[in-house]
Every structure is written in structure tokens, then in C-alpha cells.
C-alpha positions in Angstrom: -36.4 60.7 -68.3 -39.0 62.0 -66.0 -42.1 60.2 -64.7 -44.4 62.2 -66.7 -42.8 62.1 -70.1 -41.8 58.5 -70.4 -45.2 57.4 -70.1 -45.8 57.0 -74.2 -42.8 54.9 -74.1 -44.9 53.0 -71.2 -48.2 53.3 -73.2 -46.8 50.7 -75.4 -45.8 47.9 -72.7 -49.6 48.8 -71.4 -51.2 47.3 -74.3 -49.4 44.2 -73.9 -49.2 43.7 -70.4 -53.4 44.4 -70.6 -53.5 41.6 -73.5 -51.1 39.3 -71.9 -52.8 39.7 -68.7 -56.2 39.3 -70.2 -55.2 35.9 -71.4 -53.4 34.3 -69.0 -56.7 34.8 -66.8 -57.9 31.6 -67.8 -55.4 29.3 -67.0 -53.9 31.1 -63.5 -57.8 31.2 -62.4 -59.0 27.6 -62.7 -56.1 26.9 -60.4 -56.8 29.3 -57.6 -60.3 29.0 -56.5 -62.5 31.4 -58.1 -60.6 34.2 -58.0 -59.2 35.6 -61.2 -56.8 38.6 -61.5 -58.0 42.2 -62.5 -57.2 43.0 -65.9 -59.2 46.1 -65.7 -57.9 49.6 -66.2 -60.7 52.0 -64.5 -59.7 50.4 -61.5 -57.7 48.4 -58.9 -58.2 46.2 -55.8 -56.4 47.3 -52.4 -56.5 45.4 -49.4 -54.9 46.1 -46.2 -54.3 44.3 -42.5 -52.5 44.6 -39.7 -51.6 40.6 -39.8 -49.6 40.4 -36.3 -46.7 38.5 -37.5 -48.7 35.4 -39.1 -48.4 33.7 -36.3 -48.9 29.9 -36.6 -51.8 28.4 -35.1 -50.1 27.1 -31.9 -49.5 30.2 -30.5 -52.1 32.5 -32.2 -54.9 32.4 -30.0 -57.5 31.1 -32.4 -56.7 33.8 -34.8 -55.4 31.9 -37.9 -54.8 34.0 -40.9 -54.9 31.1 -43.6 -58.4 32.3 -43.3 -57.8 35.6 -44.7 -55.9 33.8 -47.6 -59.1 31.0 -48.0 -61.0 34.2 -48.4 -59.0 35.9 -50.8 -59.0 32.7 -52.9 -62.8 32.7 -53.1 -63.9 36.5 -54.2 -64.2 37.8 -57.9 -60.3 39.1 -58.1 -57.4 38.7 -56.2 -55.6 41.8 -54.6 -53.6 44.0 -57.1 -52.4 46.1 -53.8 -52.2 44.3 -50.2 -50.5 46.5 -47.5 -49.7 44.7 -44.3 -48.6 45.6 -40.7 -46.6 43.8 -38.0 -44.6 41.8 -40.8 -41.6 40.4 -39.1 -39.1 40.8 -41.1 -37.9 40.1 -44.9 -37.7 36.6 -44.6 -41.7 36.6 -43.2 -42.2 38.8 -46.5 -40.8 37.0 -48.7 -42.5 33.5 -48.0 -46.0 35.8 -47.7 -45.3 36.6 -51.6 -44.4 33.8 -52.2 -47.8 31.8 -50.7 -50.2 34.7 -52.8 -48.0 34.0 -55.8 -49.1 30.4 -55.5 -52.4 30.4 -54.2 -53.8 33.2 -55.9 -53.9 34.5 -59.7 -51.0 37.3 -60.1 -47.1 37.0 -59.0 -46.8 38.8 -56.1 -43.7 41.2 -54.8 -43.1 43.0 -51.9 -40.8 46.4 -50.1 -40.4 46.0 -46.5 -39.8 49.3 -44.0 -37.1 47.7 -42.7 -35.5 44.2 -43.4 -34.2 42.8 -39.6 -36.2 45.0 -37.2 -35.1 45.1 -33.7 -36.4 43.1 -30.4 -39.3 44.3 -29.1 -38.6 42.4 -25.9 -41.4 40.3 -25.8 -41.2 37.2 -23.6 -43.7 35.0 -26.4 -44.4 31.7 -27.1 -43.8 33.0 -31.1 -40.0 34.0 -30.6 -38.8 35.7 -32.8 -41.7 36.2 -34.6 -43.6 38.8 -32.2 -40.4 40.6 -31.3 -39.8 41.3 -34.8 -42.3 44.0 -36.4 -42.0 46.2 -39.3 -44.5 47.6 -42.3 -44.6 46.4 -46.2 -46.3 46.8 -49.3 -47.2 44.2 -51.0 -48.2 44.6 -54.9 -49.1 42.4 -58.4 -45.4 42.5 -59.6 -47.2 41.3 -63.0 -49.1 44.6 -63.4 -47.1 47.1 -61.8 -43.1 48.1 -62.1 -41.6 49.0 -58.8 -40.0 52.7 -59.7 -39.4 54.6 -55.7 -39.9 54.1 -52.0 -40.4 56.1 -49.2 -39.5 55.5 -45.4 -40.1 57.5 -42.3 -40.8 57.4 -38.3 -44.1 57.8 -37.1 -44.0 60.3 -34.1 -45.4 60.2 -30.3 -45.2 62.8 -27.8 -41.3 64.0 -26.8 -42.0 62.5 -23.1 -44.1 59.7 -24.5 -44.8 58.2 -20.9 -46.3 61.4 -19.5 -47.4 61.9 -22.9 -46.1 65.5 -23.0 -44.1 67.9 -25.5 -43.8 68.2 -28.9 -44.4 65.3 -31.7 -41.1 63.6 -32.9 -40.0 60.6 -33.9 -40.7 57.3 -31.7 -37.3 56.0 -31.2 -34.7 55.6 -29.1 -37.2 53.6 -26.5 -36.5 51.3 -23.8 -37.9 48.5 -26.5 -37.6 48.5 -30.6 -40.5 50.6 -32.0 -39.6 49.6 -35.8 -43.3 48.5 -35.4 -44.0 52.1 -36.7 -41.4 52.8 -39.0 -43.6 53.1 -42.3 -42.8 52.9 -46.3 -44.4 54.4 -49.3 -43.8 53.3 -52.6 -44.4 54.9 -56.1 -45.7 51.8 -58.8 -46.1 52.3 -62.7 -49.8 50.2 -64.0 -48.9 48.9 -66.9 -52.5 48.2 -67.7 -53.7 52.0 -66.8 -50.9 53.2 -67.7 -50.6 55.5 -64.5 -48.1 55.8 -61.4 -49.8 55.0 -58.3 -48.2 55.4 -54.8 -49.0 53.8 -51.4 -48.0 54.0 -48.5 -48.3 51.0 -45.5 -48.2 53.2 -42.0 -48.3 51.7 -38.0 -48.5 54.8 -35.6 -47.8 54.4 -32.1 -50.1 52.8 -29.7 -51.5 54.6 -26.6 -48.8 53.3 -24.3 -46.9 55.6 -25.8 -49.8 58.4 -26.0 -49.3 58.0 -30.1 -52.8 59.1 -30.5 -52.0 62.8 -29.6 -49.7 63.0 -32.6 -52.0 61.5 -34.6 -52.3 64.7 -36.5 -48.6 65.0 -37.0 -48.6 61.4 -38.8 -51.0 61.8 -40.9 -49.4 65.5 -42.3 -46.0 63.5 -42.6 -47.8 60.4 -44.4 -49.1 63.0 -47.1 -45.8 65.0 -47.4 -44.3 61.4 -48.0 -46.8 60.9 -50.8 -46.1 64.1 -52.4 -42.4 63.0 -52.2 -43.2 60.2 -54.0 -45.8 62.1 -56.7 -48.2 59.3 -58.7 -51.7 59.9 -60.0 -53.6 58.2 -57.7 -52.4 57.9 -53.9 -52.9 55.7 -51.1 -52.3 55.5 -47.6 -53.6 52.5 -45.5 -52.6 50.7 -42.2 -52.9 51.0 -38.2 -53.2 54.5 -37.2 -54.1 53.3 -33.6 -56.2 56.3 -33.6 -59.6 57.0 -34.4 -61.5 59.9 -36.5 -61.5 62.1 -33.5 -58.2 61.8 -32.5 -56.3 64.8 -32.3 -58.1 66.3 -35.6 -56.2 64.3 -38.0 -58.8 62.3 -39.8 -60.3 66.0 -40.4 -56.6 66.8 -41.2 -57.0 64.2 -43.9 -59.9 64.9 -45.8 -58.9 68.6 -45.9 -55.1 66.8 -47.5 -57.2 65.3 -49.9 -57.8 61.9 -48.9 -61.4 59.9 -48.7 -62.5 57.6 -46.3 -64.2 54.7 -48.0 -65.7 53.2 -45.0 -66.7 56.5 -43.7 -68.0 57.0 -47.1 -70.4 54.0 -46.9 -71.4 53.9 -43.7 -72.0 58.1 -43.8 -70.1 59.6 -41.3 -66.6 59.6 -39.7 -68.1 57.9 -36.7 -69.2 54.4 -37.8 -71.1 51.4 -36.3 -69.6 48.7 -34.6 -70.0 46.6 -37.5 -67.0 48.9 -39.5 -64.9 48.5 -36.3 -61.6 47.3 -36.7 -60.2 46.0 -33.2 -62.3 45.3 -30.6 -64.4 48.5 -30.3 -62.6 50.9 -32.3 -62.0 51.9 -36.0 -58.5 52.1 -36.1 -57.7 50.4 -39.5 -57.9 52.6 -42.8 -57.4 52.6 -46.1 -57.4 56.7 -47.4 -57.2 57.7 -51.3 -56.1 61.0 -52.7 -56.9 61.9 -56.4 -59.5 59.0 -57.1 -62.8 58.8 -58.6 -64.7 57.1 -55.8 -65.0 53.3 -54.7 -66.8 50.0 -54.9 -66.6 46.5 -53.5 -65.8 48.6 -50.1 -65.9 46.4 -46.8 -64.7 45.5 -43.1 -63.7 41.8 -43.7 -65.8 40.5 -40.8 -64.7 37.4 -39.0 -68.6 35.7 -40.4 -66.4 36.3 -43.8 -64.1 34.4 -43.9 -65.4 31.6 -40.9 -63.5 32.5 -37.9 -60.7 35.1 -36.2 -57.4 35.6 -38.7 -56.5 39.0 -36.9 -56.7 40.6 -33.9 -57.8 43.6 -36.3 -59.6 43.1 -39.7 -59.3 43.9 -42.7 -60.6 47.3 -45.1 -60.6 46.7 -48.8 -62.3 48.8 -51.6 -61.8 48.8 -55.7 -59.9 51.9 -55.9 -61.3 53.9 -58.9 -58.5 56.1 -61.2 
């Protein structure tokens, strides 16, 4: 049956998941904070942050990402969509699920880039942890059905030392770069009764000159979307880039996609206050096919009391 015309079959389950949903709201929210889950329809609510390998506190420089969570716990809803970089492995991603599922309204499921990424190399004080990275999608396994995925390579320059030649896929390297090997995933809301996909993407760093082929990634993150199909698209993670970078967040909006940052603070450019790491806006969260935003925001570290990341997080209500 194709995705298009099995959705009056769907249409059915979308009533019943909305009322089911609606009324377990009650108990699942006096038990998590304040936050209650989003039984709404016009709308859902995406996170996305680069959470460098949850480290625990003893090795995490000050940056402790139970904060994030504390935070979550304490706004209106809890995330229908979360897509996270620099998740070790499936292990990590599982016991992440597995902590939303309990602290926050909403059972929580996960697809991973790729399940036991290879050693960076590091020499850390984390282990395994660091030397493991890979991308996942993280998603409200109580609203949505998990239907497709998605995975490619983000590319760098051919000689990515000199930073030289043609765009193409980071890997082999002297170290593991599964750090940027991305997924996209095509979800069925049962409540909207529409197909959604999104896409959790980590392009190469500068050491390997990634942000020259910064155009190149964001083309292949769209075709990987189209692959995928869905009414409503999105693409969010570390593009190590930004805006000006090589054309592609031009590249973007002309694929489609909005910027909701850009969007609120009025240009491409932002203030500090939108920036992401350090000085820069590299973070994103992009939509195709939506009706605008709300709820958009940097997740400051005055939000949530302190450092979780070394970058922060975007979030917006994503409008159908």
C-alpha cells in the first residue's frame, strides 16, 4: 500500500491515538514536572542538540546535561521530536530513551546512524564515551509510527588537510569520522494524521576544511529528504558551518527550507545571543513544507541554570 493511500486506514487510528493521548495527559503530567505531552494536531515540538556524548559530571567540564533534561521537565510540553549529535552509540541511545520515557510525559524511541561507531582516537578521561560518536533521532514512539530511514556521509574536501579538490565522502581518515555519518527518518502522526521526516546531520569540522563543502551537505541532506517523501520535513543538527559558508544556507532556503532563528532574529546573520558555540551559529533546525513557527528559541545557559553543552540547543513548534 503506498504512503499516500493508506492514510484513511491511518485516519482511523488518528482519532484514537488523539483521544487516548488527550486523556492520559493527566496522569503522565502530574508526575513529570509541569510538562505535559502535545496532543495537538496543528503542530509539533522539535528540539535538537549536539549533546557531546552525555558525559558524566566528572569529566564534563562543568557542562552537565541533566540540566537540559531539568529544563525540559519544566516547559508547557515535552519534545515530540529531539534530534541529537555526538551520541555514542546504541547502548548511550537507548538509556537516553529510556531516561525521557521516565522523566518526561510521552514514551520515547530512537534510530541511531550507526549502532558501534569506530574510535576516534581520543586519549579522554571519558573512554569510550568520547571516542564513540554517531547521530540519532529521537521521537514520541506514542504519537508517531516509525515507517523508513535514511543514512549517508557528510562530505569534506578530497585532500581534506590542504582542504583541496572536490567534495566527497569524509572517510577513510587517519581517525573514525562516524561523527558525521547522518540519518533521516520518515514518521507517520497519528494525531495529524501526516508523514513527517527528519533528518539528524553532523558535518565535518574545520580540521578537516568541512565548511567548504558545506554546500554539498546541505544538497545531499535535501535529496535524502526527498528520498524519504513526508509532508512536512526537517533537517536539524551541527553543520559546523555558518550562513555564509560556502553558500549553502542560501542553498537552503532556495531547497525550501526556513530558518526559524534567522526568522526571529531577521536575518541570516544573528546576534550573539542566537549563537550556538562559542561565537558562532552553527546549530540549526531547517523546515521544508511548514506553515511557520512559534515557541522558537536558543536554549541559553541562564535557561536552564548552568552549561549542559558545549553547544545549545534550537527548538521551535513546528507548524503543519
Amino acid at each position: 500500500m503506498s504512503i499516500r493511500n493508506n492514510r484513511l486506514v491511518r485516519g482511523a487510528v488518528a482519532v484514537l491515538t488523539t483521544a487516548l493521548t488527550t486523556a492520559a495527559v493527566g496522569l503522565t503530567g502530574a508526575t513529570a514536572a509541569q510538562a505535559a505531552v502535545n496532543t495537538s494536531p496543528s503542530h509539533l515540538v522539535v528540539y535538537n542538540n549536539n549533546i557531546e556524548n552525555w558525559l558524566p559530571s566528572s569529566c564534563a567540564d562543568g557542562h552537565i546535561w541533566d540540566r537540559l533534561i531539568t529544563y525540559l521537565k519544566g516547559r508547557p510540553l515535552s519534545p515530540d521530536i529531539f534530534t541529537v549529535q555526538q551520541v555514542s552509540n546504541q547502548t548511550q541511545l537507548n538509556t537516553l530513551t529510556k531516561r525521557l520515557s521516565d522523566e518526561l510525559p510521552g514514551t520515547y524511541a530512537g534510530q541511531i546512524a550507526i549502532a558501534n561507531p569506530g574510535s576516534m582516537g581520543y586519549t579522554s578521561t571519558c573512554g569510550k564515551m568520547k571516542n564513540q560518536q554517531t547521530n540519532a533521532v529521537i521521537y514520541r514512539s506514542d504519537r508517531f509510527t516509525y515507517e523508513a530511514a535514511t543514512r549517508w556521509r557528510s562530505d569534506a574536501p578530497a585532500n581534506y588537510d590542504a582542504g583541496t579538490g572536490g567534495c566527497q565522502n569524509l572517510e577513510p581518515t587517519r581517525s573514525s569520522q562516524d561523527r558525521v555519518h547522518n540519518i533521516g527518518i520518515r514518521l507517520h502522526d497519528n494525531v495529524a494524521n501526516q508523514d513527517v521526516s527528519v533528518a539528524s546531520i553532523h558535518w565535518p569540522t574545520n580540521t578537516w576544511h568541512g565548511p567548504k563543502c558545506a554546500d554539498e551537505n546541505i544538497k545531499e541532506a535535501d535529496e535524502a529528504m526527498g528520498r524519504l517523501g513526508g509532508d512536512l520535513k526537517i533537517v536539524a543538527g551541527d553543520a559546523n558551518a555558518e550562513p555564509d559558508d560556502a553558500g549553502w544556507w542560501n542553498d537552503g532556503k532556495s531547497y525550501g527550507y526556513r530558518d526559524p532563528i534567522a526568522e526571529k532574529c531577521g536575518s541570516r546573520n544573528c546576534s550573539s545571543a542566537y549563537d550556538t558555540l562559542n561565537s558562532r551559529r552553527i546549530d540549526f533546525l531547517l523546515v521544508k513544507s511548514g506553515n511557520g513557527f512559534s515557541n522558537v528559541a536558543t536554549v541559553t545557559e541562564s535557561m536552564t541554570g548552568g552549561a549542559y553543552s558545549d553547544h545549545r540547543a534550537v527548538t521551535a513548534y513546528v507548524k503543519y
